[in-house]
C-alpha positions in Angstrom: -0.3 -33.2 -31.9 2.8 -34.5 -30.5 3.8 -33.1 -26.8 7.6 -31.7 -26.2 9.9 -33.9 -25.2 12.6 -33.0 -23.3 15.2 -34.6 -24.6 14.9 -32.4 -27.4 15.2 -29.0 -25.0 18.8 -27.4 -25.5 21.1 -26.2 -22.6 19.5 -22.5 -23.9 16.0 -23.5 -23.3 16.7 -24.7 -19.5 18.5 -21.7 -19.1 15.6 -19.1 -20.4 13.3 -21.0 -18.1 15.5 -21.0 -15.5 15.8 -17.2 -16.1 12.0 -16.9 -16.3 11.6 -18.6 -12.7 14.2 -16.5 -10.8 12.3 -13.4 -12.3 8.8 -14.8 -11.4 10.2 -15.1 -7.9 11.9 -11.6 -7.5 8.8 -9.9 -9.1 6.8 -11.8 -6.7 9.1 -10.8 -3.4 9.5 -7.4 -4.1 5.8 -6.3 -5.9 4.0 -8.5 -3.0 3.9 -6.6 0.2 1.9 -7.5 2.9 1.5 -4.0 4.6 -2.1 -2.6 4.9 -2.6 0.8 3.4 -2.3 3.3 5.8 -3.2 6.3 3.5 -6.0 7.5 1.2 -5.4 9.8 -1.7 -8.0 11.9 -3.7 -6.9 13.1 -7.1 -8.8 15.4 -9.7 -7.4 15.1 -12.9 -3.5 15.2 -12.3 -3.7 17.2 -9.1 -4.0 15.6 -5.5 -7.0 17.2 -3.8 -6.3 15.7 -0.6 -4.5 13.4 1.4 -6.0 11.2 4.3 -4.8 8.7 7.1 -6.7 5.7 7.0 -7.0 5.4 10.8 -9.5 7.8 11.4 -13.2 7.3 10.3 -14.5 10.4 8.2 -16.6 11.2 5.6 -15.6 13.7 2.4 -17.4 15.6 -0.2 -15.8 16.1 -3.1 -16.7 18.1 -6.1 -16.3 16.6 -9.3 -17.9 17.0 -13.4 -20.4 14.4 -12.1 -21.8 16.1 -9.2 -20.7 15.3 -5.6 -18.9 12.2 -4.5 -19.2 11.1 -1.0 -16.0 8.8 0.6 -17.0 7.2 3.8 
C-alpha cells in the first residue's frame, strides 16, 4: 500500500485540513473549561427534584423505582 504523497494534495485539501484544525481548536477553547462544579442536580425522569451547592457536605435520600438512593 502506497502512503499519500503530498505533492499530490490539492490547494482544497490543505484548505479542508486547515479548516478542520481551526475547528479542533475552537471546540477545544470553548467546550474545555477549567471551572470546578459548583452545583449538584438531582433529576427524576425529566423533572429536577432538587438542586444543591457543592460546598456544603450533606447527605440525601432520594426515592426512586429502585428503592432509595443515598448521595453523600
Amino acid at each position: 500500500m502506497k502512503s499519500i504523497r503530498f505533492k499530490y494534495l490539492l490547494l482544497g485539501d490543505y484548505l479542508v485540513v486547515l479548516l478542520g484544525l481551526v475547528l479542533v481548536v475552537y471546540l477545544f477553547k470553548s467546550l474545555w473549561h477549567t471551572e470546578h462544579a459548583a452545583k449538584l442536580q438531582i433529576r427524576q425522569g425529566d423533572k429536577v427534584f432538587a438542586t444543591f451547592s457543592l460546598n456544603q457536605d450533606r447527605t440525601i435520600d432520594v426515592a426512586g423505582p429502585l428503592g432509595n438512593s443515598r448521595i453523600s
